[in-house]
Every structure is written in C-alpha cells, then in structure tokens.
PDB file of N, CA, C and O in Angstrom:
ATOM      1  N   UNK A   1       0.841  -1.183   0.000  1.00  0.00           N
ATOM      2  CA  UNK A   1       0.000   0.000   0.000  1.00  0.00           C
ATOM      3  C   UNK A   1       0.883   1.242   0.000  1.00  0.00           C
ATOM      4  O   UNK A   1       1.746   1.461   0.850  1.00  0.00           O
ATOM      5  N   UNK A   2       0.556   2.123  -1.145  1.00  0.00           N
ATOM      6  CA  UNK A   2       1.584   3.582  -0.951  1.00  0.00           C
ATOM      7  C   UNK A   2       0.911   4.505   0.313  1.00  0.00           C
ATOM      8  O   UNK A   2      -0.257   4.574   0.694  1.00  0.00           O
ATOM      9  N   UNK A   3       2.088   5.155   0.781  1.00  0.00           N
ATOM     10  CA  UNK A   3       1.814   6.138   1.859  1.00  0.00           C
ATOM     11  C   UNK A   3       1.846   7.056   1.370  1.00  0.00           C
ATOM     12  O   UNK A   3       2.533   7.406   0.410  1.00  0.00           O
ATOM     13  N   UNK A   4       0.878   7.764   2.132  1.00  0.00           N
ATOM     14  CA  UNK A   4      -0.134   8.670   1.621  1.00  0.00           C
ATOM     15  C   UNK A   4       0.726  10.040   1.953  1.00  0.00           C
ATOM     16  O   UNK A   4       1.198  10.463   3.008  1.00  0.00           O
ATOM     17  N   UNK A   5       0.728  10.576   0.544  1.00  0.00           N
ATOM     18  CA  UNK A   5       1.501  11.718   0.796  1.00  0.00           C
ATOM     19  C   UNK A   5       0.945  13.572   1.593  1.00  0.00           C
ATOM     20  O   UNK A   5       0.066  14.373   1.274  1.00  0.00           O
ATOM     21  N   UNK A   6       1.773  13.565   2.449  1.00  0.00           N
ATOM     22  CA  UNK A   6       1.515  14.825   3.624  1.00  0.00           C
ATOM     23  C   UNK A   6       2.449  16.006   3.173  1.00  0.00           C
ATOM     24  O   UNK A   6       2.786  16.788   4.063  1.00  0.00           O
ATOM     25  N   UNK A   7       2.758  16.155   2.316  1.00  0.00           N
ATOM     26  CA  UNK A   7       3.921  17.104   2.273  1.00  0.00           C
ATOM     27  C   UNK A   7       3.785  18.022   1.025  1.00  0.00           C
ATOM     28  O   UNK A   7       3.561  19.228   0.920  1.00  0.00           O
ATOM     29  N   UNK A   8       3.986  17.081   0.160  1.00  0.00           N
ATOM     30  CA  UNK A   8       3.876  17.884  -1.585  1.00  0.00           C
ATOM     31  C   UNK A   8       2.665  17.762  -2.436  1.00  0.00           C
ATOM     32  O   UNK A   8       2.512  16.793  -3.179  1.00  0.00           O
ATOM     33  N   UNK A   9       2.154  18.333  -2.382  1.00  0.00           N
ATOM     34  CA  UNK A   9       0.466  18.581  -2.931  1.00  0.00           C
ATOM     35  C   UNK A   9      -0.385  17.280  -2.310  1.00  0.00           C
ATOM     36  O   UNK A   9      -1.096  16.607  -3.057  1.00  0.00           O
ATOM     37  N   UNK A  10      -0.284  17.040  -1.173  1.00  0.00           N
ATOM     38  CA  UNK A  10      -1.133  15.971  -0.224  1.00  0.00           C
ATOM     39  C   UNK A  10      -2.893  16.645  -0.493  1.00  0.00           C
ATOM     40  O   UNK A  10      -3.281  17.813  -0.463  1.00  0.00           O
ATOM     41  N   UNK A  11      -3.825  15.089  -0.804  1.00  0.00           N
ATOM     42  CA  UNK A  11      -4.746  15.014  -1.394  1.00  0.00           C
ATOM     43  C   UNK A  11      -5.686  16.114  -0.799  1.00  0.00           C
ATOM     44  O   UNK A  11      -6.563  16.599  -1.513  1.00  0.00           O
ATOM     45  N   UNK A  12      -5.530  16.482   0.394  1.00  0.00           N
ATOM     46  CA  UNK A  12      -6.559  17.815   1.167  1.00  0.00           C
ATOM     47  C   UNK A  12      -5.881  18.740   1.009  1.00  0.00           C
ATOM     48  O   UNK A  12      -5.784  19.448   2.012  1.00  0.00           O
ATOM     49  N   UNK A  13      -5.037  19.243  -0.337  1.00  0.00           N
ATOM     50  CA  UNK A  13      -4.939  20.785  -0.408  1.00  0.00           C
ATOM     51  C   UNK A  13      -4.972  20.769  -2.236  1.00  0.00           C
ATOM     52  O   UNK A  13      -4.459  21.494  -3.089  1.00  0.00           O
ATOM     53  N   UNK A  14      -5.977  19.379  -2.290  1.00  0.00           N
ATOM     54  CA  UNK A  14      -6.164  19.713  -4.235  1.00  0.00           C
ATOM     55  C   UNK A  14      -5.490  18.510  -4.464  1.00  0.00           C
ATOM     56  O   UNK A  14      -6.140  17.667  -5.082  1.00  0.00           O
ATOM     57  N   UNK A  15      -4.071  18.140  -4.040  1.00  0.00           N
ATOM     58  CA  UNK A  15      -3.408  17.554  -4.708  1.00  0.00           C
ATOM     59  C   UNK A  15      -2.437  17.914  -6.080  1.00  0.00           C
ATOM     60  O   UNK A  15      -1.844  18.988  -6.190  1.00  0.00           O
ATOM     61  N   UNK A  16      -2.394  17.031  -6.907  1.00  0.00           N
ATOM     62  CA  UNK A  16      -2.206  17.634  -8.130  1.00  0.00           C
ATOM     63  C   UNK A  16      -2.965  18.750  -8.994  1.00  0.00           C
ATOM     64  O   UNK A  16      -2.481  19.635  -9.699  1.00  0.00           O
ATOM     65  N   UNK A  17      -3.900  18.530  -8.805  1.00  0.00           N
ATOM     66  CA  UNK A  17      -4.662  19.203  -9.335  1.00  0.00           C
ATOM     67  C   UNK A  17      -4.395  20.495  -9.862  1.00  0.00           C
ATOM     68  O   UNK A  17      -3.407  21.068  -9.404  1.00  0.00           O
ATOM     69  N   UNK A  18      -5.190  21.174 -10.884  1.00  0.00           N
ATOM     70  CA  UNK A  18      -4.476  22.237 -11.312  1.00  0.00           C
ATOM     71  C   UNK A  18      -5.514  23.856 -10.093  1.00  0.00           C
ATOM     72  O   UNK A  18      -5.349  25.063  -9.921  1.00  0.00           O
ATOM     73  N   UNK A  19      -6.363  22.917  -9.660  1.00  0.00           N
ATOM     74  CA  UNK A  19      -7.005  24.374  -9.009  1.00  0.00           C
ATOM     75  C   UNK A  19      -6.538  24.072  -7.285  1.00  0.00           C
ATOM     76  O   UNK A  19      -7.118  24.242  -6.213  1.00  0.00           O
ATOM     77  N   UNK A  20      -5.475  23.653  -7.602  1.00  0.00           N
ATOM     78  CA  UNK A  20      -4.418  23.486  -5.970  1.00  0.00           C
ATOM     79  C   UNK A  20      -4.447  24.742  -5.353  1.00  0.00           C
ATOM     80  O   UNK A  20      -3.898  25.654  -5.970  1.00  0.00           O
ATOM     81  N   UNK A  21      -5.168  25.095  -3.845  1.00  0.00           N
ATOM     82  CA  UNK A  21      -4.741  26.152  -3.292  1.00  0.00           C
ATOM     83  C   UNK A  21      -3.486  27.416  -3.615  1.00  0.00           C
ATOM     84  O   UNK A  21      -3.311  28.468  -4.229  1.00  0.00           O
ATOM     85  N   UNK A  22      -2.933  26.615  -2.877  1.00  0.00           N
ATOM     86  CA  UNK A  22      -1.504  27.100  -3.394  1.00  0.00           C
ATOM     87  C   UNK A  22      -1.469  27.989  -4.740  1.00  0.00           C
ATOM     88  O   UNK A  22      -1.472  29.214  -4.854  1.00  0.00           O
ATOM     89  N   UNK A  23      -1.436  27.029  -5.672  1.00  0.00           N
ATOM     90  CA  UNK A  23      -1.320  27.517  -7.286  1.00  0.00           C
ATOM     91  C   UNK A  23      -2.423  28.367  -8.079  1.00  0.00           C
ATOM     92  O   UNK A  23      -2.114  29.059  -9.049  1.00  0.00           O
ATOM     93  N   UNK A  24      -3.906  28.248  -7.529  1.00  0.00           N
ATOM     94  CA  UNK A  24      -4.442  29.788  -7.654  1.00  0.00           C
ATOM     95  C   UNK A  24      -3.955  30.890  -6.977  1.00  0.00           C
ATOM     96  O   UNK A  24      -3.889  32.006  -7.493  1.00  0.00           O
ATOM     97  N   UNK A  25      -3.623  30.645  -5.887  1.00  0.00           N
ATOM     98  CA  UNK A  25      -3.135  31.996  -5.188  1.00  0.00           C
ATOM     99  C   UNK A  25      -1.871  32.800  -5.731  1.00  0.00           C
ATOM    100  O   UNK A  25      -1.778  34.027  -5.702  1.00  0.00           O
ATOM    101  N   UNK A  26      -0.874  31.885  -6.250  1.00  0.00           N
ATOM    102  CA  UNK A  26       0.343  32.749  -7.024  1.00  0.00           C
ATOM    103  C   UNK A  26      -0.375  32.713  -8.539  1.00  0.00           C
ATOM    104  O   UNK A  26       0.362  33.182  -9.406  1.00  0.00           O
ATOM    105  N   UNK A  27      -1.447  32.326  -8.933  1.00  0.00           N
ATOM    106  CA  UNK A  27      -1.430  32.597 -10.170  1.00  0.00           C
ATOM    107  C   UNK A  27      -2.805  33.719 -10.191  1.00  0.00           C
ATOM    108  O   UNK A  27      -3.207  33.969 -11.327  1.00  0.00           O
ATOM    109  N   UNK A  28      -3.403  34.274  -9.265  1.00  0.00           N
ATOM    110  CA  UNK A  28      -4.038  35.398  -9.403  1.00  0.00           C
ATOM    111  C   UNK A  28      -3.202  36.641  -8.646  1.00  0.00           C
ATOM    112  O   UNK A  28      -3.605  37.801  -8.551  1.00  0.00           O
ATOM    113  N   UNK A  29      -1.912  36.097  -8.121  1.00  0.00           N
ATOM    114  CA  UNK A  29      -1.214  37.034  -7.453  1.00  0.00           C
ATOM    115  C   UNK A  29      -1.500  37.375  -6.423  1.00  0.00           C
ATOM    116  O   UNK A  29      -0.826  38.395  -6.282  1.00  0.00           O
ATOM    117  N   UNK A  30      -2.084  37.228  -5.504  1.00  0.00           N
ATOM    118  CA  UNK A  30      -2.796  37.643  -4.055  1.00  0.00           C
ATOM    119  C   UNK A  30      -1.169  38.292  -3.512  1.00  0.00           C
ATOM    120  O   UNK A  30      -0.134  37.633  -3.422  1.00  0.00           O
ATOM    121  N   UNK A  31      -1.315  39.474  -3.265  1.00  0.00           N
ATOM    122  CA  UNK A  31      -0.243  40.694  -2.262  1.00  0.00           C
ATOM    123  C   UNK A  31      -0.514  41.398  -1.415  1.00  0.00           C
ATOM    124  O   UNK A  31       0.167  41.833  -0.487  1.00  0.00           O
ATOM    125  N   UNK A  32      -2.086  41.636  -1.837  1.00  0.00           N
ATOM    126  CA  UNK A  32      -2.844  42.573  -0.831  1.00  0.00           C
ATOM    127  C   UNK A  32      -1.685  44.126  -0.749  1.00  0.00           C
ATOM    128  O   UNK A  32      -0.898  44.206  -1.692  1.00  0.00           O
ATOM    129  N   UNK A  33      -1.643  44.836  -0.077  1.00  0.00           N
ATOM    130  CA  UNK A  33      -1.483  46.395  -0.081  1.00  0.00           C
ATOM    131  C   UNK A  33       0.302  45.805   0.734  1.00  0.00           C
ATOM    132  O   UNK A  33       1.248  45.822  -0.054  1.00  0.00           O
ATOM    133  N   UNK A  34       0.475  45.540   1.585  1.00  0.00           N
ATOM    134  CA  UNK A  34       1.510  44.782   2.323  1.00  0.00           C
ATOM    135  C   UNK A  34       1.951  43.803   2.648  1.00  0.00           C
ATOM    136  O   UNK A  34       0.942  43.123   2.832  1.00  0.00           O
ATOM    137  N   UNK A  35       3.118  42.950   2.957  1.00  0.00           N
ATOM    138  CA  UNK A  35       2.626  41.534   2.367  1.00  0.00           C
ATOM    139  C   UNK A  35       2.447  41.000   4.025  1.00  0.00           C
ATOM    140  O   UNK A  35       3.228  40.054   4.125  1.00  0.00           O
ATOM    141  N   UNK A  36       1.987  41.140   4.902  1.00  0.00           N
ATOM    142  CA  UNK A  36       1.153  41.024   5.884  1.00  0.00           C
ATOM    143  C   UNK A  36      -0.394  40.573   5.297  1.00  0.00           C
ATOM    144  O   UNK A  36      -0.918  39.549   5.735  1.00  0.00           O
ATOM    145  N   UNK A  37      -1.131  41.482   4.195  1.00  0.00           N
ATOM    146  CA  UNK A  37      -2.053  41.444   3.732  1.00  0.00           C
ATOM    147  C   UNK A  37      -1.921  40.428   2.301  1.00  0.00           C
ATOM    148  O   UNK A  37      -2.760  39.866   1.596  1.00  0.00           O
ATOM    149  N   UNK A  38      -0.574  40.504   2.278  1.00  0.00           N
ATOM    150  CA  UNK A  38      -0.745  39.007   1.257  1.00  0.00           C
ATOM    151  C   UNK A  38      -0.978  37.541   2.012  1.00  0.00           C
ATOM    152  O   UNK A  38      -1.294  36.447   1.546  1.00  0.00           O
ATOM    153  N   UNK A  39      -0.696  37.965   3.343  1.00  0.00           N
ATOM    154  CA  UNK A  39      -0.587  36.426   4.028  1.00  0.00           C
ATOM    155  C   UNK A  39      -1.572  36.564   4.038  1.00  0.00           C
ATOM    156  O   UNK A  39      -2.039  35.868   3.136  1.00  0.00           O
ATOM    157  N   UNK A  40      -2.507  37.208   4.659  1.00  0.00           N
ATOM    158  CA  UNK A  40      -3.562  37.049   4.959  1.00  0.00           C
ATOM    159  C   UNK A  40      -4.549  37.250   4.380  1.00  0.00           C
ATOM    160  O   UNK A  40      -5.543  37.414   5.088  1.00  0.00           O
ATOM    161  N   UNK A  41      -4.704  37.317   3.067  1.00  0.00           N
ATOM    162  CA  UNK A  41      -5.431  37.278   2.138  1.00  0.00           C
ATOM    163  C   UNK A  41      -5.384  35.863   1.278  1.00  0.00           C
ATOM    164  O   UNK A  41      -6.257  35.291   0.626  1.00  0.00           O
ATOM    165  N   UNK A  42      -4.132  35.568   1.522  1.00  0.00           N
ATOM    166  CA  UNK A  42      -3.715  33.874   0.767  1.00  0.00           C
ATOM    167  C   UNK A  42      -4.211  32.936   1.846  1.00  0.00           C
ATOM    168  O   UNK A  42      -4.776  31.906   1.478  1.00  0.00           O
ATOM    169  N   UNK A  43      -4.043  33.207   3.288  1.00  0.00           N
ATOM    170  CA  UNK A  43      -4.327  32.263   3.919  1.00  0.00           C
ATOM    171  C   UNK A  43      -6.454  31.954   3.731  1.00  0.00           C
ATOM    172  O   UNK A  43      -6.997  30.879   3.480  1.00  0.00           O
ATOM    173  N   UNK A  44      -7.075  33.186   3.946  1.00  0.00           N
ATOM    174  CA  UNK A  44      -8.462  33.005   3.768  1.00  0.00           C
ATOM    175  C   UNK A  44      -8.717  32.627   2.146  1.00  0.00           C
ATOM    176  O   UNK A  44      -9.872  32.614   1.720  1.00  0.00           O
ATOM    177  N   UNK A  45      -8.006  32.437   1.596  1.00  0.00           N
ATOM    178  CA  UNK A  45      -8.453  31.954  -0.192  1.00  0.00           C
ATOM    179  C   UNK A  45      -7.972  30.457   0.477  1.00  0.00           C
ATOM    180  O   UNK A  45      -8.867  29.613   0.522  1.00  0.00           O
ATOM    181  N   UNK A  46      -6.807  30.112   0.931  1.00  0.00           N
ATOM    182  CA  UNK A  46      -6.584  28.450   1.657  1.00  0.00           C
ATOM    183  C   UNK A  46      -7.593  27.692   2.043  1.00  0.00           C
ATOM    184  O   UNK A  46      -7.970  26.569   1.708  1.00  0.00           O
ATOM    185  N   UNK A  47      -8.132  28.803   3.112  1.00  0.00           N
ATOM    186  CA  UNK A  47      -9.385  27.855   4.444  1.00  0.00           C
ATOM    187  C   UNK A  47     -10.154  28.036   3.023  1.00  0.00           C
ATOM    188  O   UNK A  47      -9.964  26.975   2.429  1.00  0.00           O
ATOM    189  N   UNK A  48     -10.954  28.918   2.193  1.00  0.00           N
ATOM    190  CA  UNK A  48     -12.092  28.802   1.405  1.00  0.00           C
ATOM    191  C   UNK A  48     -11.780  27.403   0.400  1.00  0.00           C
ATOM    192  O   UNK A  48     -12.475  26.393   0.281  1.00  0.00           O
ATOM    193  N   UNK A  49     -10.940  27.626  -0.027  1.00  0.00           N
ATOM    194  CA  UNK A  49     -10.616  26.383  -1.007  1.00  0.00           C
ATOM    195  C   UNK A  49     -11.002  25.163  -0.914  1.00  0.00           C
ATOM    196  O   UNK A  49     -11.691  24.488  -1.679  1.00  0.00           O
ATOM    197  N   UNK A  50     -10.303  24.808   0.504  1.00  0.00           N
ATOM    198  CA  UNK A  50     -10.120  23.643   1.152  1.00  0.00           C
ATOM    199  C   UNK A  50     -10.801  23.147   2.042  1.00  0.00           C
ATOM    200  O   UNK A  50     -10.415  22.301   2.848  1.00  0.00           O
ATOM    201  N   UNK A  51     -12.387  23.866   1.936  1.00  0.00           N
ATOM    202  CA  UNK A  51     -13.309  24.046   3.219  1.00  0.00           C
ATOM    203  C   UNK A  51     -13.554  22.384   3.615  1.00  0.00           C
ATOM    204  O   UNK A  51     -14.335  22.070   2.717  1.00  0.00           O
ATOM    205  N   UNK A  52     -13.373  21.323   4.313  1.00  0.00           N
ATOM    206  CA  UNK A  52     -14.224  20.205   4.683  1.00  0.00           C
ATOM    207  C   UNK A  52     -13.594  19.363   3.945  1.00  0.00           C
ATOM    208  O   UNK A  52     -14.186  18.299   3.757  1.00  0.00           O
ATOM    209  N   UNK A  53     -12.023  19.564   3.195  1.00  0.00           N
ATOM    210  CA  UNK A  53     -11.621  18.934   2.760  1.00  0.00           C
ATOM    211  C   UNK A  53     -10.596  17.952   4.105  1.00  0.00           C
ATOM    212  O   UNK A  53     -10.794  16.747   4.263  1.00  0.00           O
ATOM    213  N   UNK A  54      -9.771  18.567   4.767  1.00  0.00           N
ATOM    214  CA  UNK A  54      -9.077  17.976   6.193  1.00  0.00           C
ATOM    215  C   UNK A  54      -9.579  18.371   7.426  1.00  0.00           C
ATOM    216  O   UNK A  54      -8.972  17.874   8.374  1.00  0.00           O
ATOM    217  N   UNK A  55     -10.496  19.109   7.709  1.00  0.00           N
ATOM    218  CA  UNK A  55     -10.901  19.465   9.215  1.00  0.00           C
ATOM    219  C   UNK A  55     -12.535  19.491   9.113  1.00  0.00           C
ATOM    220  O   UNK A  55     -12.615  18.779   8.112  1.00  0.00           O
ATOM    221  N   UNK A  56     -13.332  19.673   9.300  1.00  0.00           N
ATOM    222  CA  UNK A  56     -14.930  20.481   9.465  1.00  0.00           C
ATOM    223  C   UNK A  56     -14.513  21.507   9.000  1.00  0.00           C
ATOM    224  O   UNK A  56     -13.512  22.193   9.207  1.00  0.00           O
ATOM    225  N   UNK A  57     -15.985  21.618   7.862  1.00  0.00           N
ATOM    226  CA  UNK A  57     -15.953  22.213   6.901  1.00  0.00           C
ATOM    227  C   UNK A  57     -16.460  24.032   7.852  1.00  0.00           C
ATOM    228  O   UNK A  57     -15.934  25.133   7.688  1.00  0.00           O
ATOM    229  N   UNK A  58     -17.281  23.754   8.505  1.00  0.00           N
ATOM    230  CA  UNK A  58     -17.285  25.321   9.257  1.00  0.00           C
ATOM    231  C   UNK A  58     -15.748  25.936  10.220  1.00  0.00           C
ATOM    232  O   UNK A  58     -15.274  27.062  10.365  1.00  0.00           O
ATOM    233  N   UNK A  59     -15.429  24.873  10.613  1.00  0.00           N
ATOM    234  CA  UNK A  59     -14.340  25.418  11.175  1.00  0.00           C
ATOM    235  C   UNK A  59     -13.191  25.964  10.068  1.00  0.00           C
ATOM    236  O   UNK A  59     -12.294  26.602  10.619  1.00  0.00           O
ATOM    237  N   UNK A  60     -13.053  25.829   8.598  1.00  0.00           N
ATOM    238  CA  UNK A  60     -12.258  25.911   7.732  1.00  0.00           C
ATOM    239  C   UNK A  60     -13.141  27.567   7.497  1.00  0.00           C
ATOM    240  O   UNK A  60     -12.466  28.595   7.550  1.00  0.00           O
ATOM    241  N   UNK A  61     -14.141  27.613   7.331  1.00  0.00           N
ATOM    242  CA  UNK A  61     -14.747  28.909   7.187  1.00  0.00           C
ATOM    243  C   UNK A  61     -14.643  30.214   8.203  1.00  0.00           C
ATOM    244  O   UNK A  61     -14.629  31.439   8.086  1.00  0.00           O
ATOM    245  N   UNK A  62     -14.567  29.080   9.439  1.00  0.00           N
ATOM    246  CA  UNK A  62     -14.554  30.090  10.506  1.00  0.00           C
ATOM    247  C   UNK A  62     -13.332  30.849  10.665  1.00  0.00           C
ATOM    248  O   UNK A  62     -13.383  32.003  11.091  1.00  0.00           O
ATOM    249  N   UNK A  63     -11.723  30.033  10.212  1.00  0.00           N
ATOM    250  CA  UNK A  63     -10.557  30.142   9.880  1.00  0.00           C
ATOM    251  C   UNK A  63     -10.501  31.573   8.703  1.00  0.00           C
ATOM    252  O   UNK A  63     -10.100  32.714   8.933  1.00  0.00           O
ATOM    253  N   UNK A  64     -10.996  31.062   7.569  1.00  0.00           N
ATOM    254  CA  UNK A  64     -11.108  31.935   6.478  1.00  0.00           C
ATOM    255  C   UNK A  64     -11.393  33.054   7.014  1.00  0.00           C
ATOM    256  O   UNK A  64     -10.426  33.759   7.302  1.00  0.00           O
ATOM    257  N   UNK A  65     -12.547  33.495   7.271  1.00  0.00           N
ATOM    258  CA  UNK A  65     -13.234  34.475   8.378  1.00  0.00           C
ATOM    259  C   UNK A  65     -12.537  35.183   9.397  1.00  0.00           C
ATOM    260  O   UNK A  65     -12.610  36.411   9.358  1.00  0.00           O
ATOM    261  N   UNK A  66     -11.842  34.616  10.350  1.00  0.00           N
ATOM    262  CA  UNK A  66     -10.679  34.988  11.186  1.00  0.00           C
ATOM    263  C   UNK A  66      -9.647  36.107   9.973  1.00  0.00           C
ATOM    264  O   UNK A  66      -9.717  37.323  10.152  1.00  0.00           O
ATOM    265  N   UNK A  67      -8.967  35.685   9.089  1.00  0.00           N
ATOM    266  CA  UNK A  67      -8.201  36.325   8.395  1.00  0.00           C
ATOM    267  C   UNK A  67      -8.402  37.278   7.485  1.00  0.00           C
ATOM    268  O   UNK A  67      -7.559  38.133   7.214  1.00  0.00           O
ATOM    269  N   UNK A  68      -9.567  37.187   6.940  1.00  0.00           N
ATOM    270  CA  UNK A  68     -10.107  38.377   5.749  1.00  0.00           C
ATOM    271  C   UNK A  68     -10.408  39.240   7.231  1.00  0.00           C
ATOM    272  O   UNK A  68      -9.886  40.342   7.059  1.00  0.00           O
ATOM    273  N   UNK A  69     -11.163  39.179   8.897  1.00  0.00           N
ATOM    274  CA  UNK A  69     -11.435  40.006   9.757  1.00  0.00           C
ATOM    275  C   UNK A  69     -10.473  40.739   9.655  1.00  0.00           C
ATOM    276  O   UNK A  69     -10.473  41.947   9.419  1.00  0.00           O
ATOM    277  N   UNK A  70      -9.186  39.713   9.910  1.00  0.00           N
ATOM    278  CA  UNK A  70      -8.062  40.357  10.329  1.00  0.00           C
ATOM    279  C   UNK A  70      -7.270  41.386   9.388  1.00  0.00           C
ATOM    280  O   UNK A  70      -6.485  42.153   9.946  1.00  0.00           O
ATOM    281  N   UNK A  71      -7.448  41.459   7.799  1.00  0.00           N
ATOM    282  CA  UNK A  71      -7.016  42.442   7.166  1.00  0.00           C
ATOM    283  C   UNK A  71      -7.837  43.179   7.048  1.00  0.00           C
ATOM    284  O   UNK A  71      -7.674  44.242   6.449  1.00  0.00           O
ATOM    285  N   UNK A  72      -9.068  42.781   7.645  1.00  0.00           N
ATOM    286  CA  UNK A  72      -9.837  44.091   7.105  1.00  0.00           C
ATOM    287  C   UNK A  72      -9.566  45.469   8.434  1.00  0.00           C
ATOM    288  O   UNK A  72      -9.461  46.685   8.269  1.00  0.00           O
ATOM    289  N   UNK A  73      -9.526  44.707   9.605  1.00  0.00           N
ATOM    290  CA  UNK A  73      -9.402  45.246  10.527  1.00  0.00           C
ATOM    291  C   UNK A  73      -7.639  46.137  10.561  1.00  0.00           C
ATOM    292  O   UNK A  73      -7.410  47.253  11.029  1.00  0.00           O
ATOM    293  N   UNK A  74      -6.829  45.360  10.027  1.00  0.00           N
ATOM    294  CA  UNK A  74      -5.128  46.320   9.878  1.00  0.00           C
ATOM    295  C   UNK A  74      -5.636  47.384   8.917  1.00  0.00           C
ATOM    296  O   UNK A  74      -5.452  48.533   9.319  1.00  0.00           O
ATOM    297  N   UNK A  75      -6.257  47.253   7.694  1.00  0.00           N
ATOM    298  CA  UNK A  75      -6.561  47.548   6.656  1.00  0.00           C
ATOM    299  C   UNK A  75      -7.511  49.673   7.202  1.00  0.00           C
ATOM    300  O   UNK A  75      -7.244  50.775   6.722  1.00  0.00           O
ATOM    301  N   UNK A  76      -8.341  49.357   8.094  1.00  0.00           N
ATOM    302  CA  UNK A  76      -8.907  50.364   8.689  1.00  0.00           C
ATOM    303  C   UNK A  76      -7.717  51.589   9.601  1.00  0.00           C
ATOM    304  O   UNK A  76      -7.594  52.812   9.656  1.00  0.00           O
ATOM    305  N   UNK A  77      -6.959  50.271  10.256  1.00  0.00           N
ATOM    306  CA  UNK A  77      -5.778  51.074  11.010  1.00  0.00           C
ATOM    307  C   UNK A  77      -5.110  51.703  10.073  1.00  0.00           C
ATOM    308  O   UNK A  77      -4.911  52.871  10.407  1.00  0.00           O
ATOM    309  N   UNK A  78      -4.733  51.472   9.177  1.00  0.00           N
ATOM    310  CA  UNK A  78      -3.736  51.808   8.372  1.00  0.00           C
ATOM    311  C   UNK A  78      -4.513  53.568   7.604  1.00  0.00           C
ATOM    312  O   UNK A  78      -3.851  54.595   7.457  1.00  0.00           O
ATOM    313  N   UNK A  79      -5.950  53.412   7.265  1.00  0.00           N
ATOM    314  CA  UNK A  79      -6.228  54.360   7.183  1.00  0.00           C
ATOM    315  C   UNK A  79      -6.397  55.559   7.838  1.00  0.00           C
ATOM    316  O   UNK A  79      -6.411  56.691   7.356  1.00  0.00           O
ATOM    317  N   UNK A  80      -6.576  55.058   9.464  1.00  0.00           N
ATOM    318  CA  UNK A  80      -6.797  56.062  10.017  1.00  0.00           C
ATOM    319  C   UNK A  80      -5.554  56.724  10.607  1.00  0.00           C
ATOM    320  O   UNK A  80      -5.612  57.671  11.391  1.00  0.00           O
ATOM    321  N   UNK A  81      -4.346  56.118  10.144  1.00  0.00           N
ATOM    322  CA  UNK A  81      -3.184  56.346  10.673  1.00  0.00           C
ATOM    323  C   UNK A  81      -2.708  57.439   9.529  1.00  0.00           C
ATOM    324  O   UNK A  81      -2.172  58.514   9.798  1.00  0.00           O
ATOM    325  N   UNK A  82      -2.955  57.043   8.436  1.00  0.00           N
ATOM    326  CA  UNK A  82      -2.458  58.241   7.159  1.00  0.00           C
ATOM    327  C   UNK A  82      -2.916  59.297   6.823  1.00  0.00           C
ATOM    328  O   UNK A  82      -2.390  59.937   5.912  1.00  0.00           O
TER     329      UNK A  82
END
C-alpha cells in the first residue's frame, strides 16, 4: 500500500490538481497592499478552497473568516493612521 503523501500537494490541499490552493493563489497574485495582507489574504483563499476537505468544513470557514477580519481590521488602522 503507498503512503499517503503529507507534504507535496497531499490530497486535502487539491493535490495535483491544477485548481491546488496554493497555485491559484500565485497565479491570481494575491499581495494585498503589504505583504502582511498578502498572508492574509492567501491564507483566507486556503481555508475557502479547502473548506471540509481535512478538518470540518465550518471550522475551515470560521478560519477563512478569522483572516479576511483580520485584514480588514489592519486595513482600517492603516487608514486612520495616514
């Protein structure tokens, strides 16, 4: 039996596949304004992707959710700071 690969495109993040987390995100470019806001704009396109694929599918949302909060919320600071 092959062991199941965890590391390089492992089957709960797409896999091979061509709509692999990962590989939409550098191929629509996600940078957001700082790259604070690229993480965290790549990480909530991750949890959406991959919703219920390795954990509960709400908790993958709730994740997503956490991080788009979270730039939206730097995103406000940043304005009211300039």
């Amino acid at each position: 039996m092959a062991k199941e690969e965890k590391v390089n495109h492992p089957k709960h993040y797409g896999g091979d596949a061509p709509y692999e987390a990962v590989k939409v995100i550098d191929a629509w470019g996600v940078g957001g304004r700082t790259p604070t806001a690229g993480f965290a704009l790549g990480n909530a396109l991750k949890y959406i992707a991959r919703a219920g694929l390795k954990t509960d599918y709400l908790e993958d949302l709730r994740k997503a959710k956490w991080y788009l909060q979270h730039e939206i919320d730097k995103e406000k600071e940043r304005n009211e700071t300039a």
